[in-house]
C-alpha positions as CSV (number, residue, x, y, z in Angstrom):
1,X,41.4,148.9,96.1
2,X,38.8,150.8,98.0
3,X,39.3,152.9,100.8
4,X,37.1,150.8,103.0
5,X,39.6,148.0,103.1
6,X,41.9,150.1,104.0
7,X,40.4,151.5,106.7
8,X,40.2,147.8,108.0
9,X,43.9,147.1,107.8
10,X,46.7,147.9,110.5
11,X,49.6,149.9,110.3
12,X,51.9,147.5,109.6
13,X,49.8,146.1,106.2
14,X,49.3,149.5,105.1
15,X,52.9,150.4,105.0
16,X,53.4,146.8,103.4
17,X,51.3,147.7,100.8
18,X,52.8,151.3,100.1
19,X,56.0,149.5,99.9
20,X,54.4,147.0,97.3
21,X,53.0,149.7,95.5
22,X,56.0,151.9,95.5
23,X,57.7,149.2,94.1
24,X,55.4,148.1,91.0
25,X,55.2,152.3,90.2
26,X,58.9,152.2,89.6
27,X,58.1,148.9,87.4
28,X,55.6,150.7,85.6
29,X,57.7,153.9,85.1
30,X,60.8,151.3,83.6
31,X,58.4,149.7,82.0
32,X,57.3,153.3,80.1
33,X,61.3,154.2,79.3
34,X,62.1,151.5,77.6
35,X,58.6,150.9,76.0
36,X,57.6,147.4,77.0
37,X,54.1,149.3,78.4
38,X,51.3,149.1,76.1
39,X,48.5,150.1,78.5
40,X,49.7,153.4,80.7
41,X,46.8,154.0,82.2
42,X,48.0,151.3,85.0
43,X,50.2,153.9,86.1
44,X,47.4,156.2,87.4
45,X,46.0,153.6,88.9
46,X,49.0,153.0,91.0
47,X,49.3,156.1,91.8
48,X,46.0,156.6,93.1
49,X,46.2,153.5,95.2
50,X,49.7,155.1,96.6
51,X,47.8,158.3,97.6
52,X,44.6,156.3,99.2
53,X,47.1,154.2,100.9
54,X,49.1,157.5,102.4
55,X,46.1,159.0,103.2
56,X,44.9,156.0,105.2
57,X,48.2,156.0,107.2
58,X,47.3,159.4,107.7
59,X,44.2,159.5,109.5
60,X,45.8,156.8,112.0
61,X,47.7,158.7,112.8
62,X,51.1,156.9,111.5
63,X,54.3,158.6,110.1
């Protein structure tokens, strides 16, 4: 996800999004405890896209 796209999206998507991504980190995390996760770099990658996310709600000015 680039930031670009974001950028284009309205407050509503964007906090749909952080809500879909919130919800696949916690996944990921259950995913890692019980060791079902063979490739853990997806979790950074979520996390990323949380803070790109955040920081486009941000700069509109929402939250």
């Amino acid at each position: 996800m680039k930031a670009s796209e974001l950028r284009d999206k309205d407050q509503a998507a964007l906090v749909k999004e952080l809500n879909e991504l919130l919800k696949a980190q916690f996944s990921l995390r259950m995913q890692i405890a019980t060791q079902q996760l063979s490739n853990t770099s997806q979790l950074k990658k979520v996390r990323r896209d949380i803070a790109r996310v955040k920081t486009a709600i941000n700069s509109k000015g929402v939250l």
